[in-house]
C-alpha positions as CSV (number, residue, x, y, z in Angstrom):
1,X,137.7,130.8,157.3
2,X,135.4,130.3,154.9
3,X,134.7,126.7,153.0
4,X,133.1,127.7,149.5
5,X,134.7,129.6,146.9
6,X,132.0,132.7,147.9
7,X,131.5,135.6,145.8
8,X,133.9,136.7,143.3
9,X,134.7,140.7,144.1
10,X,136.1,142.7,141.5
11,X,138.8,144.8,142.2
12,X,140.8,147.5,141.5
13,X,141.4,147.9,137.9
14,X,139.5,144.9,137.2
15,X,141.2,142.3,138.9
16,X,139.6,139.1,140.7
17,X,140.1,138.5,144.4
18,X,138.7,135.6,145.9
19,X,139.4,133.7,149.5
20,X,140.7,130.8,149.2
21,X,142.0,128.7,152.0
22,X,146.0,128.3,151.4
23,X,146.8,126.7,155.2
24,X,147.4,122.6,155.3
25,X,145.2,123.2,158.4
26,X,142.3,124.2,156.5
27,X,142.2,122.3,153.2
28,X,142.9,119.4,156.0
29,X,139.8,120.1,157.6
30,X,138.0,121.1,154.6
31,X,138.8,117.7,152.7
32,X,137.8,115.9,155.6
33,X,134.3,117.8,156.1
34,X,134.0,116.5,152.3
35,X,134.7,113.0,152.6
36,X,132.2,112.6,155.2
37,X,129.7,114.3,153.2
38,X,130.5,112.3,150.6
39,X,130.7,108.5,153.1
40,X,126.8,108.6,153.5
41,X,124.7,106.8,151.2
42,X,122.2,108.7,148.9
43,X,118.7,108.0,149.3
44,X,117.3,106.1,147.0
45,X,114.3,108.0,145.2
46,X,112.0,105.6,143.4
47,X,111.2,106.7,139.9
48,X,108.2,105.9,138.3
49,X,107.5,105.7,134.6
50,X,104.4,106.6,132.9
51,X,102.7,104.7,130.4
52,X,103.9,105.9,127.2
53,X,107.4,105.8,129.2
54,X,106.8,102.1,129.4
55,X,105.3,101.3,125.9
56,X,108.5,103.7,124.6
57,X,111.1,101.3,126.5
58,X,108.9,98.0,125.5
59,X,109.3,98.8,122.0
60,X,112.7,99.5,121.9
61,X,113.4,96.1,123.9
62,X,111.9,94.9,120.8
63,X,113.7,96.2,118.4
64,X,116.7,95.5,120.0
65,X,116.2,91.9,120.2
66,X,114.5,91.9,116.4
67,X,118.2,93.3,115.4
68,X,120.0,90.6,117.6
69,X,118.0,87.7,116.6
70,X,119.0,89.3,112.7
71,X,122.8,89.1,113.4
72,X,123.0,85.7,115.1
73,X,120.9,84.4,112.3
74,X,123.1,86.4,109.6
75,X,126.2,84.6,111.8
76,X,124.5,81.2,111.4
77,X,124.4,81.1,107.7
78,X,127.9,82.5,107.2
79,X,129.1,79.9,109.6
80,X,127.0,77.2,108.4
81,X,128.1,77.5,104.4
82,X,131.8,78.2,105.0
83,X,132.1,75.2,107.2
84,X,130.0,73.0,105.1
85,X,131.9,70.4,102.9
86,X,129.2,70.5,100.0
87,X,128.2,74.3,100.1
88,X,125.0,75.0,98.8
89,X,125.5,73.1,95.7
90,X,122.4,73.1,93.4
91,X,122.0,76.9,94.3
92,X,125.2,77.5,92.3
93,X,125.7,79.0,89.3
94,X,129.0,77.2,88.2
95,X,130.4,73.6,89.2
96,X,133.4,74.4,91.1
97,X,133.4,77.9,93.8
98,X,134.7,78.3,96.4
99,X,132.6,78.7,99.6
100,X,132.8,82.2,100.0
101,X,131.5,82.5,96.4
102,X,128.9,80.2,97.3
103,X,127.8,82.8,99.8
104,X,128.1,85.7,97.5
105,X,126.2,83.5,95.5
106,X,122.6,83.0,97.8
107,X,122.9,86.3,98.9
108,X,122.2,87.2,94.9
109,X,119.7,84.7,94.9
110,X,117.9,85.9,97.7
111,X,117.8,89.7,96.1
């Protein structure tokens, strides 16, 4: 019996036959011939990276980090004025805001 699929044959009047193994013997025997293919470890092949490879990846570490440094910074402020009791008082326009104003507030400032 055969394991693969094999060539497809075409037929009389166009139709399709193909062996496939339809005995609980053979799928049996053909799962398990599968399994043990699949039960031994892949050898590992070391890649290497060329240079521009390397400078590529380095600056998009860099990057990535610029933008997460940004965020937590960003994260800082917001949590830093809205837990604040005074706010950022002599930065505001009127006497009495409330702290998410005060926020809308520096970041029209800072425009």
């Amino acid at each position: 019996m055969k394991t693969d699929l094999g060539v497809v044959k075409v037929g009389d009047d166009n139709k399709v036959e193909v062996e496939i193994p339809h005995k609980d013997e053979d799928i049996d025997h053909e799962y398990d011939r599968v399994l043990k293919i699949l039960a031994k470890p892949r050898p590992e092949e070391k890649q290497k990276r060329d240079a521009s490879t390397k400078q590529e990846d380095y600056y998009k570490s860099f990057r990535t980090r610029v933008v997460l440094f940004w965020l937590i910074s960003n994260l800082g402020l917001i949590v830093a004025i809205l837990y604040s009791n005074t706010g950022l008082q002599p930065i505001s326009v009127s006497g009495s805001q409330s702290r998410s104003s005060v926020y809308l507030t520096v970041g029209t400032c800072l425009d």
